[in-house]
N, C-alpha and C positions, 0 to 999 in steps of 0.2 A: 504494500500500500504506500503511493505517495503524499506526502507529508505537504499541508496545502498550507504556505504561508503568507500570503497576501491574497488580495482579492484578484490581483489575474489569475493566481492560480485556482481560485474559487471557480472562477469565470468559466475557464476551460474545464474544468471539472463538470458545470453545468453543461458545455456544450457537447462535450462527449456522453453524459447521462441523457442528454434528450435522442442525442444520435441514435443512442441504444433503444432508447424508448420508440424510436420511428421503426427501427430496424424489426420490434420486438410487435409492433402495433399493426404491422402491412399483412401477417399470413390471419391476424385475427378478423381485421377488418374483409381481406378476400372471401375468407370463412361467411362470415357474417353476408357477406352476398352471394355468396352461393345460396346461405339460407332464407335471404329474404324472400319476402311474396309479393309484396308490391314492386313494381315497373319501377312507379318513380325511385322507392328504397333501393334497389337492386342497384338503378342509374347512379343515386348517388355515393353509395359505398364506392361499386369501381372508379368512381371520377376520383373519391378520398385516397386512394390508392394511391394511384397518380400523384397526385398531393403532398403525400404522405412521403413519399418518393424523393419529392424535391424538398422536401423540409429535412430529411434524412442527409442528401447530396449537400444542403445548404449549410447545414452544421458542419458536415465531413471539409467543407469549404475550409469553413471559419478556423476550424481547430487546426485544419493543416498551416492557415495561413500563418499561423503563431506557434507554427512547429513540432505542435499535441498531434500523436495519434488516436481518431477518435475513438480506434477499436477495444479500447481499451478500457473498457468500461462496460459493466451490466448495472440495467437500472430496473431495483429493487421494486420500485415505486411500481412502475408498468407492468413488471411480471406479475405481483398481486392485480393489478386492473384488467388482466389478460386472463387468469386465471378466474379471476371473478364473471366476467364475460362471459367466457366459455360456458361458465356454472351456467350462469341466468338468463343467454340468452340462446346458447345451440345446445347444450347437454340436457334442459329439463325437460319434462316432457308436458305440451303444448296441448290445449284443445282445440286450439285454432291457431291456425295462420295469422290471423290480426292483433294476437297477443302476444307472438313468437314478433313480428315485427316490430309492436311497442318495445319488447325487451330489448331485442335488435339497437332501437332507436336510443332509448338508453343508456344503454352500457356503452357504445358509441359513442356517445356526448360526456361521459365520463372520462372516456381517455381523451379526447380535445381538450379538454377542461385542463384534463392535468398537463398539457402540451403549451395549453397557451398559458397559462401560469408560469410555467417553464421559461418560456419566450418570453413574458414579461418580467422575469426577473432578469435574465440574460441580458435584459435591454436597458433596463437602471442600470448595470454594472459596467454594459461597456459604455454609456453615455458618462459616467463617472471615469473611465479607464480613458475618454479618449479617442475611442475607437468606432470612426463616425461612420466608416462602410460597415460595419459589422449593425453599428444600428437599422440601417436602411433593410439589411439583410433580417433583421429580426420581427424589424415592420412590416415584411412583405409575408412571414413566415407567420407572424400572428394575424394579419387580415386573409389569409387563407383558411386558415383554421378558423375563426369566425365564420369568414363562410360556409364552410362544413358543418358547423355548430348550428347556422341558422338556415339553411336547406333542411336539418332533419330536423328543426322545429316548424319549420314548414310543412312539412311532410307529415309530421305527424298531427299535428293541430288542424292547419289548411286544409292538408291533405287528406283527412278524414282517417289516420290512421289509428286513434288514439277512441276516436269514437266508435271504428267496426268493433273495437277490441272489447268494448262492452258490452 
C-alpha cells in the first residue's frame, strides 16, 4: 500500500479508484441490459456503457498524465454496489418485468450516484491543485453521468416504468 501524503496524492488515488469503479460498473451495467424489458431501459443502459467507457478512458487519461498507473487500484466502494445490484436487480426473483426494471433503474442510479460524487470530489481537488484540464475533464465526466442519472429518471417516472411496476 502506498503511503498518501498530500492531496495530489489523494487526488490520484481518487482517480484510479473511480477508474476501477468504471472498469468494475460496464459488465454490471451490460448485465443489466440484457435484462431489461423496456426498449427505452434497454437503449439507455447500452448508451451508459458507452459512457461508462469514456469516463473509464478519461481517468486512465488523467492519472497517466501525472504519471499514476490507474491499474492499480480496486475500488471497494463499487464492488459492494455491484454486488448489491446483482442481488436486487438480476438475481431475485421477479413477478414481473416492470419491477425487475424499476430494480434495474435503481441500482443503476446508485452506482452514478457514487460516480458522480467521485467526480465531484476529484474536481475540488484539482481546482485546489491547479490542475485546470483535468477540471474540464471532470466536468465533462460529471454532466454525463447526470445524464445517465436523468434518462432513467425519465424513464422510469415519464416513462411509465415505475407505474407498470404497481
Amino acid at each position: 500500500m502506498t503511503t498518501i501524503k498530500n492531496l495530489k496524492d489523494l487526488y490520484l488515488d481518487g482517480v484510479k479508484d473511480l477508474h476501477s469503479a468504471a472498469r468494475q460498473s460496464i459488465p454490471l451495467t451490460q448485465d443489466m441490459a440484457q435484462a431489461a424489458n423496456n426498449a427505452d431501459l434497454k437503449k439507455a443502459l447500452e448508451a451508459s456503457v458507452a459512457g461508462t467507457r469514456d469516463g473509464m478512458a478519461a481517468m486512465e487519461k488523467l492519472a497517466r498524465s501525472h504519471g499514476a498507473d490507474p491499474a492499480g487500484e480496486h475500488c471497494k466502494g463499487m464492488e459492494g454496489l455491484v454486488a448489491e445490484a446483482r442481488k436486487h436487480a438480476l438475481e431475485a426473483d421477479f413477478a414481473d418485468d416492470d419491477t425487475q426494471d424499476a430494480a434495474i433503474i435503481a441500482q443503476y442510479q446508485r452506482t452514478a450516484h457514487y460516480a458522480i460524487s467521485g467526480y465531484g470530489t476529484l474536481k475540488a481537488w484539482a481546482k485546489r491543485l491547479g490542475f485546470k484540464d483535468d477540471v474540464k475533464v471532470l466536468d465533462d465526466c460529471t454532466a454525463s453521468t447526470y445524464e445517465g442519472d436523468e434518462t432513467m429518471t425519465s424513464i422510469a417516472v415519464k416513462g411509465g416504468v415505475n407505474k407498470a411496476a404497481m
